[in-house]
Backbone as CSV, one residue per row, in Angstrom:
resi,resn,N_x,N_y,N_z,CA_x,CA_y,CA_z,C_x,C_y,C_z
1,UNK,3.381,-0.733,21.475,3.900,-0.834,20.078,2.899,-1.598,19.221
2,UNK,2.010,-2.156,19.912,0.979,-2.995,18.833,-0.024,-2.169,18.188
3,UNK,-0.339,-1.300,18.913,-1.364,0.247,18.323,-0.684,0.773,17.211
4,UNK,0.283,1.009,17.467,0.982,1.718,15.944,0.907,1.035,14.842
5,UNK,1.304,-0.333,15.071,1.119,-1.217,13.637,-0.414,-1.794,13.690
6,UNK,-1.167,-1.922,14.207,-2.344,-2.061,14.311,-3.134,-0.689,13.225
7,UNK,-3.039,-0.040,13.265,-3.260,1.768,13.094,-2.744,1.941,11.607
8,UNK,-1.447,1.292,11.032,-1.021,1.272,10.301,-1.504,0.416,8.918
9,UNK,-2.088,-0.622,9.807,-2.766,-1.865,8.735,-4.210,-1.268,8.515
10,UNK,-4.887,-0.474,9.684,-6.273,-0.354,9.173,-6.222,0.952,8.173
11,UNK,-5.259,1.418,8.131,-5.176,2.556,7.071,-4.389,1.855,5.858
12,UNK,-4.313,1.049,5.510,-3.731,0.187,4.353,-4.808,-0.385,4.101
13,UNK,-5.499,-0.852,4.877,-6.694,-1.840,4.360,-7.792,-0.726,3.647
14,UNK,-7.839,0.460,4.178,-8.767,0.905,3.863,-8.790,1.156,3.137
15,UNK,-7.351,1.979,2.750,-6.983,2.444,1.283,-6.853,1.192,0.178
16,UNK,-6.937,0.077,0.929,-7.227,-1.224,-0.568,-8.486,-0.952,-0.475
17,UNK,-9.367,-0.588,0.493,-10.793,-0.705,0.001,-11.195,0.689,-0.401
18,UNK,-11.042,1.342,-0.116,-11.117,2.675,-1.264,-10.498,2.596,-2.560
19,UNK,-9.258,1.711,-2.451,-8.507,1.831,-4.211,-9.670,0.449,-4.901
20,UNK,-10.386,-0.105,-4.483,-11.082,-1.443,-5.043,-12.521,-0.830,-5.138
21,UNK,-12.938,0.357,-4.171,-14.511,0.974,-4.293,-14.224,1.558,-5.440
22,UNK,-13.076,2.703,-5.567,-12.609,3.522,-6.798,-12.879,2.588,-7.827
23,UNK,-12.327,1.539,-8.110,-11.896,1.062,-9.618,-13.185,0.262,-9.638
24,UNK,-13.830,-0.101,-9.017,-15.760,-0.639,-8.924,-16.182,0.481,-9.880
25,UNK,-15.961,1.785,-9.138,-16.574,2.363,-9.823,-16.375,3.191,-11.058
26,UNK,-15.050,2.837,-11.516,-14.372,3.294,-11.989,-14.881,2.312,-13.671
27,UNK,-14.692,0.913,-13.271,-14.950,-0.280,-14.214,-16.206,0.136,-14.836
28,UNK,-17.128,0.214,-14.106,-18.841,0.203,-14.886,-18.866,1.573,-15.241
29,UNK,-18.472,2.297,-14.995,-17.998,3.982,-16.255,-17.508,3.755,-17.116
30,UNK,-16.465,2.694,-17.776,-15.961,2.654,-18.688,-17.215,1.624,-19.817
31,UNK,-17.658,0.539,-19.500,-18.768,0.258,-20.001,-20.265,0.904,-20.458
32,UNK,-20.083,1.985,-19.251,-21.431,2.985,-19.615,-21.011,3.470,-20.798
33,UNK,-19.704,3.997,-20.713,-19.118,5.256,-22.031,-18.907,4.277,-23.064
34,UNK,-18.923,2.810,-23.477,-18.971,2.170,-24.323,-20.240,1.713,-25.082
35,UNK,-21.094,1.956,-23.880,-22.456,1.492,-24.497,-23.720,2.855,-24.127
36,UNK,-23.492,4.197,-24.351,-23.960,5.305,-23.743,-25.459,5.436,-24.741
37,UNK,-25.551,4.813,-25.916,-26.762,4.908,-26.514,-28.076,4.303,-26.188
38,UNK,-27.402,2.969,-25.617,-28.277,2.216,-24.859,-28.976,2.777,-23.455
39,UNK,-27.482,3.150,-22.342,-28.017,3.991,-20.782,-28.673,5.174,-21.361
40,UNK,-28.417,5.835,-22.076,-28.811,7.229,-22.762,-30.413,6.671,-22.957
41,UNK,-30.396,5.933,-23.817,-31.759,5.819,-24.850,-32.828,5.436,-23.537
42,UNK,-32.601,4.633,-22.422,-33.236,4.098,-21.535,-33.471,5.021,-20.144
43,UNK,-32.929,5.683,-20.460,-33.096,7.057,-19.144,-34.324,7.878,-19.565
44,UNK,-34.247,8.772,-20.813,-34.770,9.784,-20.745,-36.504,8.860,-21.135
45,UNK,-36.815,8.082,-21.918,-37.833,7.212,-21.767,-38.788,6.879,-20.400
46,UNK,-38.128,6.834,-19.705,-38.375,5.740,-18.286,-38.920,7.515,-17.515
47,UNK,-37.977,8.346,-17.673,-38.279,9.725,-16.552,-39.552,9.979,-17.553
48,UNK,-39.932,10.045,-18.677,-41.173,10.803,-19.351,-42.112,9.812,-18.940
49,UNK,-42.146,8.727,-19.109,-43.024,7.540,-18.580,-43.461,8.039,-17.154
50,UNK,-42.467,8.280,-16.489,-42.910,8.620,-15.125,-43.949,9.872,-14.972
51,UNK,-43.173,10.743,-15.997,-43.880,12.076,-16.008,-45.403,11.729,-16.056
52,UNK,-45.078,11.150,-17.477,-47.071,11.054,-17.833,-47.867,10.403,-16.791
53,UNK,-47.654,9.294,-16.102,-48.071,9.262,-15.189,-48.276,10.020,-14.018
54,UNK,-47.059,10.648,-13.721,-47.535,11.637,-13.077,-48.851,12.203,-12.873
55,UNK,-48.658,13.011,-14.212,-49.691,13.656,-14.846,-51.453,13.213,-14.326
């Protein structure tokens, strides 16, 4: 009988740590979409930078 509730808690725990990975990632999406001019403006910069070097 200790396996069953044993079994029971690691699937509760996990699902707190999947419902706490979710809302991790869930939190810094809502800040991106608040500040998207900034992540926006700093992305496509940084990949052409790379490019030219490339180059």
């Amino acid at each position: 009988p200790r396996e069953p509730p044993q079994k029971k808690a690691g699937r509760t725990q996990r699902r707190d740590e999947a419902a706490q990975g979710k809302g991790a990632l869930r939190r810094p999406i809502i800040p991106q979409e608040s500040g998207p001019p900034d992540g926006r403006r700093q992305a496509p910069p940084f990949r052409r930078q790379k490019a030219a070097l490339s180059d």
